[in-house]
C-alpha positions as CSV (number, residue, x, y, z in Angstrom):
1,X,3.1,-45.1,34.7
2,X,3.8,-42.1,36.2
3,X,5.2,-40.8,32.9
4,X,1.1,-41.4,31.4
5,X,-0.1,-38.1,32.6
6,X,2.6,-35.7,31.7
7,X,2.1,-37.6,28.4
8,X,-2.1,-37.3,28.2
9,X,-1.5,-33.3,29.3
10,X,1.0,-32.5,27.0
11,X,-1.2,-34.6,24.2
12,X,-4.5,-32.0,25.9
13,X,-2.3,-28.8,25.1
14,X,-3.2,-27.9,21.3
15,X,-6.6,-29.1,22.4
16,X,-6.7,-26.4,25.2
17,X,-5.2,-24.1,23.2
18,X,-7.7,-24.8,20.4
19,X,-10.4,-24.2,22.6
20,X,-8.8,-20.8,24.0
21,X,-8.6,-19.6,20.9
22,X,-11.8,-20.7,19.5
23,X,-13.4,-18.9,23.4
24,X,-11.3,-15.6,22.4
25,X,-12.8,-16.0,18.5
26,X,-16.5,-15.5,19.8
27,X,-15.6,-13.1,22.9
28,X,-14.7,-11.0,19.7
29,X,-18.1,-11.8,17.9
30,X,-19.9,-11.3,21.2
31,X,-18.4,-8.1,21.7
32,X,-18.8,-6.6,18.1
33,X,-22.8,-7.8,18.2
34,X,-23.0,-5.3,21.1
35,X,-21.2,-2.7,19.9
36,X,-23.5,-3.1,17.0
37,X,-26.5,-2.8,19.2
38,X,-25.5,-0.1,20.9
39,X,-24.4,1.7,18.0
40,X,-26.9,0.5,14.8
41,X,-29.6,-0.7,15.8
42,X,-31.6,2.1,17.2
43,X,-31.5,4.5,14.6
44,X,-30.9,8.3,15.4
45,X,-28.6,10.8,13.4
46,X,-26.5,11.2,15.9
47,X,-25.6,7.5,15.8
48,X,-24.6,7.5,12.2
49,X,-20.7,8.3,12.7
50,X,-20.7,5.7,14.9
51,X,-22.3,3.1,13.3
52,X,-20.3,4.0,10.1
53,X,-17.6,3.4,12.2
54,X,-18.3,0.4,13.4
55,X,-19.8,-1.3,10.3
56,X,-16.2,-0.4,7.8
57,X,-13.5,-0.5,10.3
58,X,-14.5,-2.9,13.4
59,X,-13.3,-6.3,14.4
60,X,-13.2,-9.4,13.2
61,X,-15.9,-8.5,10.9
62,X,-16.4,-5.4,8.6
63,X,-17.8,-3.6,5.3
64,X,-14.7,-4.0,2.7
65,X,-14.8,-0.8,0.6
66,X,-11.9,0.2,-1.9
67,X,-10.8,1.4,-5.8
68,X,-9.4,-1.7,-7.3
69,X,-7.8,-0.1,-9.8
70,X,-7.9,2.7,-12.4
71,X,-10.6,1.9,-14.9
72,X,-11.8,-1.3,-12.9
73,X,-14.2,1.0,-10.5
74,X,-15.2,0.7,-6.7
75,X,-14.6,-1.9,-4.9
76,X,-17.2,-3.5,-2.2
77,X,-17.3,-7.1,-0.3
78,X,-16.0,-8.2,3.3
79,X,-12.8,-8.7,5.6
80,X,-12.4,-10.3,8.6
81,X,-9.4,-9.5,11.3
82,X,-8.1,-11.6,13.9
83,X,-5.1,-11.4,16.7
84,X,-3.3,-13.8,18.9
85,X,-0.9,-12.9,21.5
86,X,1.4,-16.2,21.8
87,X,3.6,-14.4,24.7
88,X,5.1,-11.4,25.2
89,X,8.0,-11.2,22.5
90,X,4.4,-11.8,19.6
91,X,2.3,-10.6,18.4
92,X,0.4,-11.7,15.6
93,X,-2.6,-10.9,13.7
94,X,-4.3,-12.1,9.9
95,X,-6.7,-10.4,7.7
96,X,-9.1,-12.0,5.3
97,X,-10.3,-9.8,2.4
98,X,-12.9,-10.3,-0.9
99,X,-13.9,-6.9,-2.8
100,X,-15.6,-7.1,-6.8
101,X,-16.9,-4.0,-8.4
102,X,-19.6,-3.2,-11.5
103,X,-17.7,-4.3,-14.1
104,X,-16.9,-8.0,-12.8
105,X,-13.2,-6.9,-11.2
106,X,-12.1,-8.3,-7.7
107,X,-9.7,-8.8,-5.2
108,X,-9.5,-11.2,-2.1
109,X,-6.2,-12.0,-0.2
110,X,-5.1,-13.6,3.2
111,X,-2.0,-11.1,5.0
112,X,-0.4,-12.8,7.9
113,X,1.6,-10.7,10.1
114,X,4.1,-11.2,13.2
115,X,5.9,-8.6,15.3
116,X,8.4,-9.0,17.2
117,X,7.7,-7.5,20.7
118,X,10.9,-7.3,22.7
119,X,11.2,-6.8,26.1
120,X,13.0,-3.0,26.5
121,X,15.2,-3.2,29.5
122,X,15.7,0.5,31.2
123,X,18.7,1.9,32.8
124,X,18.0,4.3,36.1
125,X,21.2,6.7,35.9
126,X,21.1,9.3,39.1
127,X,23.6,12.4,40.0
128,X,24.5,14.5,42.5
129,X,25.2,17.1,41.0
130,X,24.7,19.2,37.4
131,X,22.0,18.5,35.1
132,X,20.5,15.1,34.5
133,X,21.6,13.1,31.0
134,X,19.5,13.3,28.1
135,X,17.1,10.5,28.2
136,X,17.0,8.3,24.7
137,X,14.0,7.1,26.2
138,X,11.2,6.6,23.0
139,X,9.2,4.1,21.4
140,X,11.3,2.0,18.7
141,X,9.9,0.4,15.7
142,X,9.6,-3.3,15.9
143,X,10.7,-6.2,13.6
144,X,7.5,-7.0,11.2
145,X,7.3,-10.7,9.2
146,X,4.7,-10.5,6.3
147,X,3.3,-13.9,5.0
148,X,0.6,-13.1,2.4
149,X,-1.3,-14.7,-1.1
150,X,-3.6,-12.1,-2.7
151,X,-5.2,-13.2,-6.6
152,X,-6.3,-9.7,-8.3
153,X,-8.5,-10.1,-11.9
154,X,-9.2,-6.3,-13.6
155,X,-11.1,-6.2,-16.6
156,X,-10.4,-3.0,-18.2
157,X,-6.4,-2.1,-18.4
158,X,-4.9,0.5,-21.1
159,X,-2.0,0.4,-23.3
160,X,-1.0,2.8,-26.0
161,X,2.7,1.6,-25.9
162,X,6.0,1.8,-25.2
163,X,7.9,5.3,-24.2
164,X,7.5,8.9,-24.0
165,X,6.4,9.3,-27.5
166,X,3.4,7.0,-27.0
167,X,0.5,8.2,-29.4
168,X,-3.3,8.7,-27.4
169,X,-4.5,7.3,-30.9
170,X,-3.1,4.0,-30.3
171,X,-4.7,3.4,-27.2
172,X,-6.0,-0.3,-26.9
173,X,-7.3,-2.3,-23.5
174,X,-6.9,-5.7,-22.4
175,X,-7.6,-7.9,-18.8
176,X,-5.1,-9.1,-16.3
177,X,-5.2,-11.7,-13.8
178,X,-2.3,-12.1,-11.3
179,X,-1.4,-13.9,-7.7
180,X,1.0,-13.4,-5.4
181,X,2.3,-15.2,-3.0
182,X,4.9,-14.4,-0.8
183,X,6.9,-12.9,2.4
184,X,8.6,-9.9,3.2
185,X,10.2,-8.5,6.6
186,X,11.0,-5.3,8.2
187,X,13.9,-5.1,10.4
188,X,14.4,-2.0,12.3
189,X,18.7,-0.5,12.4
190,X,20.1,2.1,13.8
191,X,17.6,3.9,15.6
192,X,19.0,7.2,15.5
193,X,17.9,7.3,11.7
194,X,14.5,5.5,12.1
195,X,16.4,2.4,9.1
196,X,15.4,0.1,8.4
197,X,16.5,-3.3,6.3
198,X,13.7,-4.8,3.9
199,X,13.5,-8.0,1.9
200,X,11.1,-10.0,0.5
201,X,10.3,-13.0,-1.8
202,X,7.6,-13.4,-3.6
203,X,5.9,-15.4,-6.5
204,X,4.2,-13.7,-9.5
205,X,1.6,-15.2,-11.8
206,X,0.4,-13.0,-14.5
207,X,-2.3,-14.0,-17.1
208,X,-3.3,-11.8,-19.6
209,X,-6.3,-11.7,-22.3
210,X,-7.5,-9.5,-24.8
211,X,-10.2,-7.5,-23.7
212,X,-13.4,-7.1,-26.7
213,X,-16.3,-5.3,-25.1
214,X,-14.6,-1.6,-24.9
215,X,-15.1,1.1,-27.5
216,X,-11.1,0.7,-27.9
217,X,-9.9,-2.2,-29.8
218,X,-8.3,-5.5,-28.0
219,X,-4.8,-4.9,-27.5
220,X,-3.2,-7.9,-30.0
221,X,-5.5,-5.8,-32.8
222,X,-3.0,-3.1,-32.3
223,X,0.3,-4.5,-30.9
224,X,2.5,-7.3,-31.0
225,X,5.2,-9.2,-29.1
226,X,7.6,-6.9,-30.3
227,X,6.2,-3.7,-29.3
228,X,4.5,-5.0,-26.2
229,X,7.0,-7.7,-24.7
230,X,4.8,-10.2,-23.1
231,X,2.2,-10.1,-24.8
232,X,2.2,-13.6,-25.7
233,X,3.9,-15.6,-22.8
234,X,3.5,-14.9,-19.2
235,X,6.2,-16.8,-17.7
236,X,5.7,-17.5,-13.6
237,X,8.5,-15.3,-12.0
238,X,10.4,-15.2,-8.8
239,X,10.3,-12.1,-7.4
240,X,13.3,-11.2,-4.8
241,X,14.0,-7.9,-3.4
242,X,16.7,-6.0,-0.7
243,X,16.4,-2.9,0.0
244,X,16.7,0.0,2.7
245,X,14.6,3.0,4.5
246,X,15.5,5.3,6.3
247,X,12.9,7.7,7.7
248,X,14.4,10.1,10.5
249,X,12.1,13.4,11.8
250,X,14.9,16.4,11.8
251,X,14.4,20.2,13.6
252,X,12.5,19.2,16.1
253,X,9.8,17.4,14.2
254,X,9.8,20.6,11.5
255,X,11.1,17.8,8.7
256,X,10.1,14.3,8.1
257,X,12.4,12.1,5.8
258,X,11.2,8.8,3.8
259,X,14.2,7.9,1.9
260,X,14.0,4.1,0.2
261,X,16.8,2.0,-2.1
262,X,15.6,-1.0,-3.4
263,X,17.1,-3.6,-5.7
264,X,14.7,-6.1,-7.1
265,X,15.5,-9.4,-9.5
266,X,12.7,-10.9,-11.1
267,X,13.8,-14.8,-12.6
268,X,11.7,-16.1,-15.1
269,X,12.3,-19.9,-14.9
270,X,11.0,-21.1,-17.6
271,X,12.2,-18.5,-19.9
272,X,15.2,-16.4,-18.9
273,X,14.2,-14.1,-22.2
274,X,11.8,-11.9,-19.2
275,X,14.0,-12.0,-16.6
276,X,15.0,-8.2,-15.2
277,X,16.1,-6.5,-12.6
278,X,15.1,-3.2,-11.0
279,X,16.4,-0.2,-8.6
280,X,14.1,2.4,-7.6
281,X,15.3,5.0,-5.5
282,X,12.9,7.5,-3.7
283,X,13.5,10.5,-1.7
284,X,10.1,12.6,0.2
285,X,10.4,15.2,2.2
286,X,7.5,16.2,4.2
287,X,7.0,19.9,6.2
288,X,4.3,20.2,8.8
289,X,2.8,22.7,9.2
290,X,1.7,22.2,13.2
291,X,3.2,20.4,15.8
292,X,0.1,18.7,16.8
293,X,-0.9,16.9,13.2
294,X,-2.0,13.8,13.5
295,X,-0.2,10.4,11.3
296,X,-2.3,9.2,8.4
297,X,0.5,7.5,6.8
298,X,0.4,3.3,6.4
299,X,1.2,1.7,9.8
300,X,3.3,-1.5,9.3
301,X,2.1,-3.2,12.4
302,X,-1.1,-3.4,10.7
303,X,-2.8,-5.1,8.2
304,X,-4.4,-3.6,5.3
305,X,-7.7,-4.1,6.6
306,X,-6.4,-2.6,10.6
307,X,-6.5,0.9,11.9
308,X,-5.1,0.7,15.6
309,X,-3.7,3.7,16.2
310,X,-0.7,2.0,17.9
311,X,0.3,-1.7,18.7
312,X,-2.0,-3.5,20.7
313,X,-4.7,-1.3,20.6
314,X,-8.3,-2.0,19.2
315,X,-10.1,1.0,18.1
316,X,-9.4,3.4,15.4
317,X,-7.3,6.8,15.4
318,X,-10.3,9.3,16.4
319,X,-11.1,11.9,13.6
320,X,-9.0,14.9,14.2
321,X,-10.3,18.1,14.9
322,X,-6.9,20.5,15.0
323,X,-5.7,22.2,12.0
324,X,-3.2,20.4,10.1
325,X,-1.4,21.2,6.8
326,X,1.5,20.3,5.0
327,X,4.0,20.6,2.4
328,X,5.9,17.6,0.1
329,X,8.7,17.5,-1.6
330,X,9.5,14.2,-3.8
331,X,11.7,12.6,-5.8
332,X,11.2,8.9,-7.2
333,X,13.0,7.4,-9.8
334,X,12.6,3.6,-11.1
335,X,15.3,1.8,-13.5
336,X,15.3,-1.4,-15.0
337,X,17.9,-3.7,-16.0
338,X,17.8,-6.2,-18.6
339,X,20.8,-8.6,-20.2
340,X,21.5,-8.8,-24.2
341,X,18.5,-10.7,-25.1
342,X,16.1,-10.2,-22.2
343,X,12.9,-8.0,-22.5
344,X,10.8,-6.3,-19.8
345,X,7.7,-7.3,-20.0
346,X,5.2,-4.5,-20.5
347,X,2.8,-5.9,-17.6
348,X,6.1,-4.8,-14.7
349,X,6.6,-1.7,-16.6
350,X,5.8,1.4,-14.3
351,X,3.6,4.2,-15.4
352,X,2.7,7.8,-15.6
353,X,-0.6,9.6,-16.0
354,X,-3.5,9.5,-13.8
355,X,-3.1,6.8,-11.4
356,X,-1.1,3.6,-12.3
357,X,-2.1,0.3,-11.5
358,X,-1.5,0.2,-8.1
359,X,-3.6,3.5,-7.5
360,X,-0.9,6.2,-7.0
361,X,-1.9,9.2,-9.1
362,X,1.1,10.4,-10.8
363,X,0.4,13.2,-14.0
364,X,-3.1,13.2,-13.3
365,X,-4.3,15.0,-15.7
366,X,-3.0,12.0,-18.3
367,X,-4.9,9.4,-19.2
368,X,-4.5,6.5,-16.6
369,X,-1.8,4.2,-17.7
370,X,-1.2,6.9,-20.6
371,X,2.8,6.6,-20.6
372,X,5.1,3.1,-20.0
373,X,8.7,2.2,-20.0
374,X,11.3,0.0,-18.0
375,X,11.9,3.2,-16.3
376,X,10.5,6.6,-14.6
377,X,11.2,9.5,-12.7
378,X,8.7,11.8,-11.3
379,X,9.3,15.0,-9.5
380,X,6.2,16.1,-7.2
381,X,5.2,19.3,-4.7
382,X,2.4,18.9,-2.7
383,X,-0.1,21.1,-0.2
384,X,-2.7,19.3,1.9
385,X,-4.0,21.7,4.6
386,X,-7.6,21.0,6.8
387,X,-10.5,23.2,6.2
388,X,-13.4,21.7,8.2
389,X,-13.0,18.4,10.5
390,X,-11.9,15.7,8.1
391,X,-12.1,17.7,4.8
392,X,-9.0,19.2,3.7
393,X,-7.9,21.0,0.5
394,X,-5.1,19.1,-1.6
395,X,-3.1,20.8,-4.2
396,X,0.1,19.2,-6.0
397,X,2.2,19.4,-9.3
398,X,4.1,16.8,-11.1
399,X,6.8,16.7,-13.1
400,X,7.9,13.3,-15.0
401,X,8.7,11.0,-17.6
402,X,9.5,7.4,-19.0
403,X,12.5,6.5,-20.6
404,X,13.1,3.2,-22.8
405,X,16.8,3.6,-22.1
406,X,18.6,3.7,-18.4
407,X,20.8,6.5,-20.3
408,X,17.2,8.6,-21.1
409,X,16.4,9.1,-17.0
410,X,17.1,12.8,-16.4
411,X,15.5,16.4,-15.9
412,X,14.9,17.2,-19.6
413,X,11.7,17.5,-21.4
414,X,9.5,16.8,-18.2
415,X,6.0,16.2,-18.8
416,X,3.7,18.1,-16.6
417,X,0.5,17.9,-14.6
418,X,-1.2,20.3,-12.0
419,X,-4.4,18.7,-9.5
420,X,-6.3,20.2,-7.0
421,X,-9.4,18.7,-4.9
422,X,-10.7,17.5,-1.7
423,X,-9.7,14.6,0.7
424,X,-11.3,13.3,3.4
425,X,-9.7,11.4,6.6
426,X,-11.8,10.3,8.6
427,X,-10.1,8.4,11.5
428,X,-10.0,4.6,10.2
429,X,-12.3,4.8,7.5
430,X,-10.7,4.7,4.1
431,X,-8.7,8.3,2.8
432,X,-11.4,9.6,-0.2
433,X,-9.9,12.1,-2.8
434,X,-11.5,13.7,-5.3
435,X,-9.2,16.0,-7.8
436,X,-9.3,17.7,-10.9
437,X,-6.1,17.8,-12.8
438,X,-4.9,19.9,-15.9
439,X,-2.2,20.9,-17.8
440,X,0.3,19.2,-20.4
441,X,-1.3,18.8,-24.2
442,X,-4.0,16.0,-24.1
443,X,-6.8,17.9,-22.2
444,X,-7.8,17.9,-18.3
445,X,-9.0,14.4,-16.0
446,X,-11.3,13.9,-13.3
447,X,-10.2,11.1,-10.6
448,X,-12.2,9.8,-7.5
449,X,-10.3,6.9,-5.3
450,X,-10.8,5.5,-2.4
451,X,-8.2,4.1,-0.6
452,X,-7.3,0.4,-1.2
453,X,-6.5,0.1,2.6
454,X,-8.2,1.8,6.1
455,X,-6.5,4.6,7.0
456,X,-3.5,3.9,9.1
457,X,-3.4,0.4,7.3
458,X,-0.6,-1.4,5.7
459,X,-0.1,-1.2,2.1
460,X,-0.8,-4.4,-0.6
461,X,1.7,-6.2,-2.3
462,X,2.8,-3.9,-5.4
463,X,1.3,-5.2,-8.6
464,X,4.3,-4.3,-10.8
């Protein structure tokens, strides 16, 4: 009998827990209400930051904004954010997404994330006499576990085919629906470097369908299975990937490194005919200008839909005011791999010209989507200085191409592209650009994006 009420208590824990987290869930509601009161609900104009603030980048609830993709227009719907502290090696925190633009596009997705918090044990070392030892006292990244589903549906997707002779005439549209559902993790080596190792599993489901309300013709009126592999049969794949980063700051901060290697198999079960694999290999190299410049990049201890400017906190980065400027230097180059008999399907195919599918603008002042082949390379310099607050001036050049053949990747005959425009970053709110590109044969391009994620958020599972 005495054993009954250790047994009832321990039987009461998830209950309690339950009801902890359920207290902590409207503490957050509570607290957002009255930020929203304070911030919204008297109107003034010097409240509108603020609010704006508040009502696209708070917790758990806020204003979803984003480009889906090229072509598929501007995204708008909801996310919610949530956190839970377990103990103090966790942390762990979800986000909850739906967007749908004009032309009947959307996104929604669920991204679960756990961090590894480990406790950092300190060693006092005194002397004498002579100078003290160099402290290797700094903050270390952490090891990040992804669990995530995200379903995508775009309406309006171009294809002029295969290669770097592709023909504008030939261009033809059609719609793609894929999930993906999966897990990847971060794990930080060697700290001296800033490596670290990356894998991840993931399942694909692609289905495609002709698209017949567009000016362009349906793309099975212009192409078949053999000039657009895939076309026909969208196998489910099994997606694996390995791969390593390192990204170590050199003279003093004067250089910043982001150099990836990543090996990817995708396993078509059902019909080994699609199954690749794929190396991409990138190299950026990033000068600042000023010491004090602020970090927009993507922050993997957040979700797409966070912007804590570091673990644990709860607000935004603030809008920076000092000057900042600087210049990049990349090099990114995809290859794919197929066996005697197996075909890349045109859907996992990268691309060049205006912004592929996952909104990178690369050749910009191409058509979007305009060239695509199992593999790329793409040479880019880039300027992004401030001018007023959160406005700054942007100004790059590419150089690139797609190659049908592994043996076809190299520095000759480079397309080319020039873009320059304005950007805005404000804090936590999403990173606008607005550019106008020219240069290369087919004419000049216009592209407005928004940023799929906040500012300082994670990136989304690549769609190719």
């Amino acid at each position: 009998m005495r054993k009954l009420p250790i047994i009832i208590a321990l039987l009461l824990l998830p209950i309690s827990a339950a009801r902890a987290q359920e207290s902590q869930t409207h503490a957050d509601f509570r607290g957002e209400a009255t930020r929203f009161k304070l911030s919204c609900e008297d109107f003034s104009l010097k409240k509108i930051p603020g609010c704006a603030d508040l009502l696209f980048t708070d917790h758990p609830l806020h204003i979803a904004v984003g480009s889906i993709a090229p072509q598929n227009g501007f995204g708008a719907g909801g996310a919610y954010v949530g956190h839970y502290t377990p103990n103090e090696l966790w942390r762990a925190s979800w986000d909850a997404d739906a967007i749908a633009s004009e032309n009947a596009s959307w996104r929604a997705g669920f991204y679960y994330k756990a961090i590894h918090t480990p406790i950092e044990k300190f060693k006092v070392i005194t002397t004498s006499a002579g100078p003290a030892p160099k402290s290797n006292l700094s903050v270390h990244p952490y090891t990040v576990f992804n669990v995530f589903a995200q379903s995508i549906s775009l309406d309006q997707l171009f294809f002029y085919g295969l290669g770097p002779n592709s023909l504008q005439a030939n261009a033809s549209v059609f719609s793609m629906r894929q999930t993906i559902a999966g897990a990847n993790a971060i794990v930080p080596v060697l700290h001296s470097l800033n490596a670290s190792l990356l894998g991840e599993v993931n399942g694909r489901f692609v289905d495609l369908q002709g698209n017949h309300h567009e000016s362009s013709p349906s793309i099975e009126q212009v192409f078949t299975e053999a000039t657009a592999p895939g076309l026909t049969t969208q196998p489910a794949f099994a997606q694996l990937g390995e791969g390593v980063r390192l990204e170590p700051t050199l003279f003093n901060d004067h250089l910043q490194l982001d150099y990836l290697a990543q090996f990817q198999q995708f396993v078509a079960p059902s019909d080994a005919h699609y199954s690749f694999r794929r190396f991409t290999a990138g190299l950026d190299h990033t000068i600042p200008l000023y010491r004090n410049s602020g970090s927009y990049g993507p922050k993997p201890t957040n979700g797409p839909d966070e912007c804590a400017a570091s673990l644990g906190a709860t607000k935004c980065a603030a809008i920076q005011r000092n000057r900042e400027g600087s210049l990049e230097l990349r090099l990114l180059i995809t290859e794919s791999i197929a066996s005697a008999g197996s075909v890349v399907p045109f859907y996992f195919q990268p691309t060049l010209g205006g912004s592929d599918i996952n909104g990178n603008p690369w050749l910009s002042s191409y058509n979007d989507y305009r060239f695509r082949a199992p593999n790329a390379l793409l040479l880019r310099e880039a300027f992004e200085h401030s001018i007023w607050g959160p406005i700054g001036f942007a100004f790059s050049a590419d150089q690139g191409k797609v190659a049908l053949t592994r043996n076809d990747v190299d520095f000759n005959q480079l397309a080319h592209s020039f873009s320059v425009g304005l950007t805005l970053r404000a804090g936590g709110l999403p990173a606008l650009s607005f550019a106008f590109a020219w240069g290369g044969p087919e004419g000049t391009h216009t592209i407005a994006n928004v940023n799929t994620s906040l500012l300082g958020g994670s990136t989304r599972p690549s769609l190719f």
